[in-house]
VMD Tcl script that draws the C-alpha trace (Angstrom):
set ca {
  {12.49 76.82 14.58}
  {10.36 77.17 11.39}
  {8.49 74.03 10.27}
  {10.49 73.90 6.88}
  {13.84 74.04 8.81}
  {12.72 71.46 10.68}
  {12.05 68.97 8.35}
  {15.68 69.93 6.35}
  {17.40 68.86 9.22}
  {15.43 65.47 9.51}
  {15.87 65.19 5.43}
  {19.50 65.46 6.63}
  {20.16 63.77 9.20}
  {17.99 60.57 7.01}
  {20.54 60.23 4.69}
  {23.99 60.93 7.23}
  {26.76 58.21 6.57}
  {28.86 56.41 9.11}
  {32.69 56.64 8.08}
  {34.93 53.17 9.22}
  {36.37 55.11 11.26}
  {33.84 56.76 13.32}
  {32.23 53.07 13.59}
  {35.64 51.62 15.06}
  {36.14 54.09 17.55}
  {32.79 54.17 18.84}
  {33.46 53.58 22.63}
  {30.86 51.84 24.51}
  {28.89 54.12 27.29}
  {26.81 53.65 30.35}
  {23.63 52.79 28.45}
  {23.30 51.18 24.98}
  {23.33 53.46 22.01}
  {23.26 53.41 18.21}
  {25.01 55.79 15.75}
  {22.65 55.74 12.42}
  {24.06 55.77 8.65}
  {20.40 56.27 6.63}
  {18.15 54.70 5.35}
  {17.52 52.23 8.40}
  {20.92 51.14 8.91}
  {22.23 52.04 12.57}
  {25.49 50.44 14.15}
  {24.55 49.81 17.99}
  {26.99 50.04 20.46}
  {25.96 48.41 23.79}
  {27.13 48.80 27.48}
  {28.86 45.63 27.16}
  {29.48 43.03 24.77}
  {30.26 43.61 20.73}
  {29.05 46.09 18.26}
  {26.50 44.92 15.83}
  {24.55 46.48 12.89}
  {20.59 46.81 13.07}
  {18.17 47.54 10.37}
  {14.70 49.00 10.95}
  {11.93 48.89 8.00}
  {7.98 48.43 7.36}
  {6.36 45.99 5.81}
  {2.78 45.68 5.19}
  {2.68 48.51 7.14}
  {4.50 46.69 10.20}
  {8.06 48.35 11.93}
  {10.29 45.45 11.40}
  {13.86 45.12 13.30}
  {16.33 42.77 11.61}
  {20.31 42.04 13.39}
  {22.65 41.95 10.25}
  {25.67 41.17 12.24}
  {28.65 42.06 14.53}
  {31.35 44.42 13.81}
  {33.67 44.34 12.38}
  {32.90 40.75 11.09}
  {30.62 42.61 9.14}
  {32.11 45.40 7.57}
  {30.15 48.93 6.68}
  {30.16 48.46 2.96}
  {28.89 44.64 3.46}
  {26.22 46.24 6.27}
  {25.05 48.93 3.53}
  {25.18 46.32 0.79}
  {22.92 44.05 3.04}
  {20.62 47.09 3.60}
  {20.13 48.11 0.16}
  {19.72 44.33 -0.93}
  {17.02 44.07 1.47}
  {15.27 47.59 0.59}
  {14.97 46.44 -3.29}
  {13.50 43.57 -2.13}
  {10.78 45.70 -0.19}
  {10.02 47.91 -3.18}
  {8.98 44.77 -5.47}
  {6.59 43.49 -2.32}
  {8.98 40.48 -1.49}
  {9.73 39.94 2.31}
  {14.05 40.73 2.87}
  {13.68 38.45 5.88}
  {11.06 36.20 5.96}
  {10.77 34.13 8.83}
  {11.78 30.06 9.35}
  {8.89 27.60 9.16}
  {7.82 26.40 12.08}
  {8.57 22.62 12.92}
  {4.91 21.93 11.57}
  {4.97 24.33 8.64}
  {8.75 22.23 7.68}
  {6.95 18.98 8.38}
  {3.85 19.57 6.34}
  {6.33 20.60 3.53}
  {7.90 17.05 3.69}
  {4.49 15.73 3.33}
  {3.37 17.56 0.68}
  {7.11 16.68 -0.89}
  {6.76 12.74 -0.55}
  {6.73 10.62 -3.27}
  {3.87 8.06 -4.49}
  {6.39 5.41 -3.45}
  {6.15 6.68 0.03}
  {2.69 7.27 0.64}
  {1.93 4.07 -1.19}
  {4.21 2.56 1.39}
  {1.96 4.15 4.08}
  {-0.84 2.44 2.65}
  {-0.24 -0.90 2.08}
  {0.95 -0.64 5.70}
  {-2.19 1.08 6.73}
  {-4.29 -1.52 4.88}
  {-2.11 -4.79 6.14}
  {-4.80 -5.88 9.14}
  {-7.12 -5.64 6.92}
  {-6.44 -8.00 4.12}
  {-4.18 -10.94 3.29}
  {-0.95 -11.41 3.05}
  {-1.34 -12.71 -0.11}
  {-3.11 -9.42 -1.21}
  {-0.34 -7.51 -0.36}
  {2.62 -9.59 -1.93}
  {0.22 -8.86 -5.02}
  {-0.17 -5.64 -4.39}
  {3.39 -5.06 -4.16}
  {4.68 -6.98 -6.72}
  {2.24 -5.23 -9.51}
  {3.55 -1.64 -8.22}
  {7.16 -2.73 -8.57}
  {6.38 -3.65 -12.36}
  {3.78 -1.07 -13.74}
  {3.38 1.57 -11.34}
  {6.60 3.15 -9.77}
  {8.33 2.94 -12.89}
  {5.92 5.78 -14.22}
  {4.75 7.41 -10.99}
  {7.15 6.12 -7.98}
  {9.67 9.15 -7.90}
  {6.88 12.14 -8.33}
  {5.31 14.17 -5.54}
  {1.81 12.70 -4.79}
  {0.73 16.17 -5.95}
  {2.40 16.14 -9.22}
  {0.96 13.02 -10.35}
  {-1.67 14.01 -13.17}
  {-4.61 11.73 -14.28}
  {-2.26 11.15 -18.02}
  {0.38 9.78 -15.63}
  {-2.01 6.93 -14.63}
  {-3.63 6.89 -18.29}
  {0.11 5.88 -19.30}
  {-0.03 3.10 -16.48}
  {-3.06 1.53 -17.78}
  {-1.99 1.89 -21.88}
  {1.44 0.16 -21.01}
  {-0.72 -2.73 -19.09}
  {-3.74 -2.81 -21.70}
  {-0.85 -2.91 -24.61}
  {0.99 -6.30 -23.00}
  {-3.02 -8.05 -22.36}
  {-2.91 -7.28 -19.01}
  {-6.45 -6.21 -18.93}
  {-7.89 -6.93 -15.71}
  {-4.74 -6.81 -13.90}
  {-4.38 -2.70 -15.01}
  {-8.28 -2.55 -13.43}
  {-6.69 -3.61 -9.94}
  {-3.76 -1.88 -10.20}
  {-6.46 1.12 -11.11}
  {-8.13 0.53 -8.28}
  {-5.20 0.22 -6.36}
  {-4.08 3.51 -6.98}
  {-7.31 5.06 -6.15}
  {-7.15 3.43 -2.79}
  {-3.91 4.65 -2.09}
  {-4.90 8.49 -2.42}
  {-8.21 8.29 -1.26}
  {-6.57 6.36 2.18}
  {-4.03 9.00 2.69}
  {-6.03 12.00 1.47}
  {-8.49 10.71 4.50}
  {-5.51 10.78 7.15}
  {-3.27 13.61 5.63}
  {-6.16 16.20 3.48}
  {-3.54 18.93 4.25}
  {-1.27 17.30 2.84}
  {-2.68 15.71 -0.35}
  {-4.82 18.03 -2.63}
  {-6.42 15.46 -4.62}
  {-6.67 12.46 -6.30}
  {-6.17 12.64 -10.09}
  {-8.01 8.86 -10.69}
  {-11.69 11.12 -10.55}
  {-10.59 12.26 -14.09}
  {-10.70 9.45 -15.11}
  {-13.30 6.94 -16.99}
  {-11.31 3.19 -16.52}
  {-14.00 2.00 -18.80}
  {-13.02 4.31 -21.70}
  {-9.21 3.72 -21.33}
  {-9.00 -0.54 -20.66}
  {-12.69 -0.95 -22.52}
  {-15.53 -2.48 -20.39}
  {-14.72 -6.01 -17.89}
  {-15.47 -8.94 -20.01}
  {-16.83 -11.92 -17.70}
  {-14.96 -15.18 -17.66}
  {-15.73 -18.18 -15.40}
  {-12.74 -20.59 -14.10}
  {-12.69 -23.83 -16.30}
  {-14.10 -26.60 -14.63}
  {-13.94 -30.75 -15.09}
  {-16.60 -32.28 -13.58}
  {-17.67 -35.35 -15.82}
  {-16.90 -37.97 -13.36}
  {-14.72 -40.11 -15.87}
  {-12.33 -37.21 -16.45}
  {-11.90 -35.94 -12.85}
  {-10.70 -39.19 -11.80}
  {-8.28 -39.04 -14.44}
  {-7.20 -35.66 -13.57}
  {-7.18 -36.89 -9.30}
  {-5.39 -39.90 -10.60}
  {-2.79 -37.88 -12.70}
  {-1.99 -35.84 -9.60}
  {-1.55 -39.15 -7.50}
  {1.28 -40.12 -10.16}
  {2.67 -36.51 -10.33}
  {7.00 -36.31 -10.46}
  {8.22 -34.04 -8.55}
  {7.92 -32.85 -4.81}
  {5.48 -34.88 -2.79}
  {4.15 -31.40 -0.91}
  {2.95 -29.81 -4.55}
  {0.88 -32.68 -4.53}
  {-0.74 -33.39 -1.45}
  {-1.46 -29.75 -1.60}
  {-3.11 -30.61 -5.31}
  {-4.41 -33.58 -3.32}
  {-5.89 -31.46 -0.54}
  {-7.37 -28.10 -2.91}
  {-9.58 -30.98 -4.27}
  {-11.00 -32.21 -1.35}
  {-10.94 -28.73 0.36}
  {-11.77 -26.93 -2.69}
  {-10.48 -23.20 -0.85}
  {-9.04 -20.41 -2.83}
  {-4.99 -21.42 -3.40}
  {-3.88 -19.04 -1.08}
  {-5.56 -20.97 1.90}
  {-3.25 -23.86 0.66}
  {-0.32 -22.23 0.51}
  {-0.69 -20.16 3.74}
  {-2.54 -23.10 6.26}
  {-0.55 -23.38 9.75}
  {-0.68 -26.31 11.76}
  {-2.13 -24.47 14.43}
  {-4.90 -23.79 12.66}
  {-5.92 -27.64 12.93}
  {-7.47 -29.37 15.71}
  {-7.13 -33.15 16.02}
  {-9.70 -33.48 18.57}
  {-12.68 -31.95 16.83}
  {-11.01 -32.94 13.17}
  {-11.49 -29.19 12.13}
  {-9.60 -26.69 10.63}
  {-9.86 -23.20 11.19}
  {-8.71 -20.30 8.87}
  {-8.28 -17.29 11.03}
  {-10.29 -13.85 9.10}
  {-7.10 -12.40 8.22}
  {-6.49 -15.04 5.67}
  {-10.25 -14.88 4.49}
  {-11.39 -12.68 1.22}
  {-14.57 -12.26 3.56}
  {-12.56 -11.48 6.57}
  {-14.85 -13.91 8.80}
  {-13.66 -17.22 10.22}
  {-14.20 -20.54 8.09}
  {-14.27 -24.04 10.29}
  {-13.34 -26.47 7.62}
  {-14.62 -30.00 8.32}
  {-11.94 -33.10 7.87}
  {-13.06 -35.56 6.46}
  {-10.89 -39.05 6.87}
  {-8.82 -38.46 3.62}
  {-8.28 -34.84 4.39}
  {-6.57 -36.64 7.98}
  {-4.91 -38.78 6.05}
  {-3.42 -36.35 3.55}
  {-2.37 -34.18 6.34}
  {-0.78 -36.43 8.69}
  {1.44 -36.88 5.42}
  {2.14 -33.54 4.86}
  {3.70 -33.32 8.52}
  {6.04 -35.99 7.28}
  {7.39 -33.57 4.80}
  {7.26 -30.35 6.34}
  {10.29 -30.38 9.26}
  {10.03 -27.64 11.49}
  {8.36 -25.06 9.87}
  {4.98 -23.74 10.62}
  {3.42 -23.99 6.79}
  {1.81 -27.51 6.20}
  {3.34 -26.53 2.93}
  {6.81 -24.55 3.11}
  {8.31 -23.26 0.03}
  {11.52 -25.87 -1.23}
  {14.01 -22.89 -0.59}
  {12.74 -21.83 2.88}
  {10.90 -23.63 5.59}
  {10.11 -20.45 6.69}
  {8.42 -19.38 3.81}
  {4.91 -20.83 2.20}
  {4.78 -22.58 -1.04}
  {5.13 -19.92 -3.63}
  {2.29 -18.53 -5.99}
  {3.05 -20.34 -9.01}
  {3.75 -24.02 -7.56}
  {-0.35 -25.62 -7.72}
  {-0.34 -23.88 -11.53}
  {3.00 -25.29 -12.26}
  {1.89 -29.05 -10.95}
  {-1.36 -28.87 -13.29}
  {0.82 -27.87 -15.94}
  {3.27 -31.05 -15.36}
  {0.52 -33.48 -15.70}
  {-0.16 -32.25 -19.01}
  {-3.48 -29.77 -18.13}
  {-3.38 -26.49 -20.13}
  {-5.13 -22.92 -18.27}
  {-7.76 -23.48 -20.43}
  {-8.72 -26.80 -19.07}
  {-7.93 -26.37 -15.21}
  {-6.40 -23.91 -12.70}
  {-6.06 -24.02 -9.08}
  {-9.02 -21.90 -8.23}
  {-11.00 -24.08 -10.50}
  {-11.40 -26.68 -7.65}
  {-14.16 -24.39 -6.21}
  {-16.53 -24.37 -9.16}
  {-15.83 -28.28 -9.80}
  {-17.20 -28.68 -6.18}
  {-19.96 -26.67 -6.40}
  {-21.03 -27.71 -9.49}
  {-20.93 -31.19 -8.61}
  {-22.87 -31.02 -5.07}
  {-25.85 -28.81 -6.54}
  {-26.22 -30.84 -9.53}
  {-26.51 -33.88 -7.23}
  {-28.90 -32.00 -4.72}
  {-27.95 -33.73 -1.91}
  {-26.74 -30.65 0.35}
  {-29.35 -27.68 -0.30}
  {-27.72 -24.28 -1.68}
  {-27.34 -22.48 1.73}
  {-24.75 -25.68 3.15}
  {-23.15 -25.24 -0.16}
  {-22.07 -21.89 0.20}
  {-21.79 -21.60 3.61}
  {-18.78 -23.57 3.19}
  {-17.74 -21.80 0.09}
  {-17.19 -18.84 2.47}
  {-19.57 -17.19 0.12}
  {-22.40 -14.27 1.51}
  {-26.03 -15.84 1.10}
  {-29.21 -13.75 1.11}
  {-29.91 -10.19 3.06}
  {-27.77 -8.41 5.25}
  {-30.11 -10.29 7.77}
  {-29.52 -13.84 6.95}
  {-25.67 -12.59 5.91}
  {-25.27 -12.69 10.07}
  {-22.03 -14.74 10.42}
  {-22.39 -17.70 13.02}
  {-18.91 -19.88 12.34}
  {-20.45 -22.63 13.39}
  {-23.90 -22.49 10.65}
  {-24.74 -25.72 9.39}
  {-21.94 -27.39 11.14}
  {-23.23 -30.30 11.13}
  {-24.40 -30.74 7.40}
  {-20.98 -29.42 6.82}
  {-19.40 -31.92 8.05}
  {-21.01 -34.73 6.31}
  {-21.23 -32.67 3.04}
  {-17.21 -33.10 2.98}
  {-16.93 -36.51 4.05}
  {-19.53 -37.01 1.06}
  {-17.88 -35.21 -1.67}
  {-14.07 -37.12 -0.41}
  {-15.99 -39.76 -0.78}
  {-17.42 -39.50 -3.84}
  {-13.41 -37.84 -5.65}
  {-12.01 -41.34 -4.41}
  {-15.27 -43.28 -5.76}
  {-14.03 -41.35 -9.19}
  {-10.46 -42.11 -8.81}
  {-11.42 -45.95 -8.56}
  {-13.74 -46.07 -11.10}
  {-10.78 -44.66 -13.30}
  {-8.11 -46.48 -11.99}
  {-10.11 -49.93 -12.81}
  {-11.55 -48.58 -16.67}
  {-7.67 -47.85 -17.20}
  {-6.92 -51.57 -16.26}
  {-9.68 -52.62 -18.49}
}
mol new
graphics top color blue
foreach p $ca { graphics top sphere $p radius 0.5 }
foreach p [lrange $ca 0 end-1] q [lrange $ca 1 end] { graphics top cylinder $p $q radius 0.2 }
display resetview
């Protein structure tokens, strides 16, 4: 047979058609075979079992075999309709049947899917050994307000650096300066965190575009205000003696001034953490800013003021449980609130102001040298040499520095107590 014969008969049988009725009486025979309508489309008929329609194409220069159903549940016209579909899609370069994800590929897409409310979610859990609680709660609570609103429901790779601009305008707009430069920070935490345990996931972090001190304006320094003529402290120590109101808001006013710890140490402290026996209390690193142990000595009116506060507490583990909740700590805004009931404004006192009154006092008196001072401040002194923590550093000089300075608050107290008489 002549070459151009041949290739007639293959240009023919290419483009033969199946009628239904030739495909429904197709009897099955002692091996599988297939009866072909063109074009790719074939209706096998096995040895056993049902008829079904097959389609054979390239792509990318690959022989591809795609099932497009049984018949008759899929009919000839639906099988050629099927087969053409998928042949336009392989003349514009498009895939007719492209394979399912794997279980990796489909979980990497949920990743790369999630929102900035879930992977900041991931953080704060990620981050939750290693800072405080109360860092958190703030944490939280300043997302809730400023950030999901804008950013909470978009993929972590849709957020753009304007999204965050508009976080920091609608904080720098209210005053909330230096709360939209955590919350800044925050947010750069968050993706650099989960970009570091998911960088297939996470493509990058839009808070590199951005210049926090050209959108807030640069960080203004402001100190804590501090009273620490002795006249005026005991009126202040005094005034919280006389404080309305519910006795554990001001033993804990009572004890920040002899203690003088960040608020937070107030609010949190466990009775565990004190020991009779020694006449120590110890605040555990996760409740620390410098994540290292403190020892805090007692000194007699610390005891004092704490065998009170078990008076008052019931059963609940918090030397200072919230009024709604024994199981809860005293809330953020309950020292502030006291101060403000006594008549003290922000700009004259705040809790945290406690700390500079104290070490204003003792280095002005000289005493205690600078090293005692802020070794109890929990503060880092000197190199990364003389920064080695040892818990128990100065102990000694600790312990009489606090008996001192109780000492010397209740010297001021009486000294007020008897010009007020006067």
């Amino acid at each position: 047979m002549c070459i151009s014969v041949k290739l007639h008969i293959q240009s023919m049988e290419l483009y033969m058609t199946l009628t239904d009725t030739e495909c429904r009486k197709a009897k099955p025979r002692e091996k599988n075979y297939s009866l072909s309508d063109g074009l790719g489309l074939s209706l096998e008929i096995p040895a056993v079992d049902s008829k079904r329609w097959r389609f054979r194409y390239r792509f990318n220069g690959k022989s591809c075999l795609k099932s497009l159903g049984l018949y008759p549940d899929v009919s000839l016209a639906n099988a050629r309709e099927l087969r053409n579909n998928a042949r336009s899609l392989i003349a514009n370069g498009i895939h007719p049947f492209p394979s399912k994800p794997s279980k990796q590929e489909r979980e990497e897409h949920i990743l790369k899917e999630k929102t900035f409310k879930e992977w900041s979610e991931y953080y704060l859990d990620r981050i939750k050994d290693d800072v405080t609680e109360t860092h958190i709660v703030r944490m939280l609570k300043g997302y809730k307000k400023d950030v999901y609103p804008i950013i909470g429901d978009i993929p972590m790779n849709d957020i753009k650096a304007k999204d965050i601009i508009t976080i920091l305008h609608i904080m720098s707009d209210r005053g909330a300066i230096e709360s939209s430069k955590k919350v800044f920070s925050s947010i750069n935490r968050c993706f650099q965190v989960c970009i570091a345990n998911y960088p297939d996931s996470i493509e990058r972090n839009p808070t590199k575009d951005i210049s926090l001190s050209d959108v807030v304006g640069k960080r203004k320094k402001t100190n804590y205000p501090i009273i620490t003529d002795a006249k005026e402290l005991g009126n202040l120590l005094n005034s919280i003696d006389k404080m309305s109101g519910h006795i554990s808001t001001k033993l804990a006013l009572k004890l920040i001034s002899h203690t003088f710890l960040r608020p937070h140490n107030i609010r949190f402290a466990e009775w565990s953490e004190f020991n009779s026996t020694t006449k120590q209390w110890t605040i555990p690193p996760h409740k620390m800013k410098s994540k290292k142990e403190l020892i805090v000595p007692l000194s007699k009116q610390m005891i004092k003021l704490i065998s009170e506060a078990k008076k008052h507490s019931g059963n609940s583990i918090y030397l200072f449980p919230s009024m709604r909740s024994t199981t809860s700590p005293m809330s953020d805004g309950t020292l502030v609130a006291g101060l403000r009931r006594i008549g003290y404004s922000r700009n004259e006192i705040v809790a945290h102001s406690f700390r500079g009154i104290f070490s204003t006092i003792a280095h002005e008196d000289g005493t205690f040298n600078h090293e005692v001072i802020e070794t109890q401040l929990a503060h880092s002194i000197g190199n990364s040499v003389s920064q080695a923590y040892n818990r128990a550093k100065h102990l000694e000089e600790r312990t009489n520095m606090m008996q001192w300075y109780s000492n010397l608050l209740e010297s001021y107290q009486l000294q007020a107590k008897e010009r007020n008489n006067d």
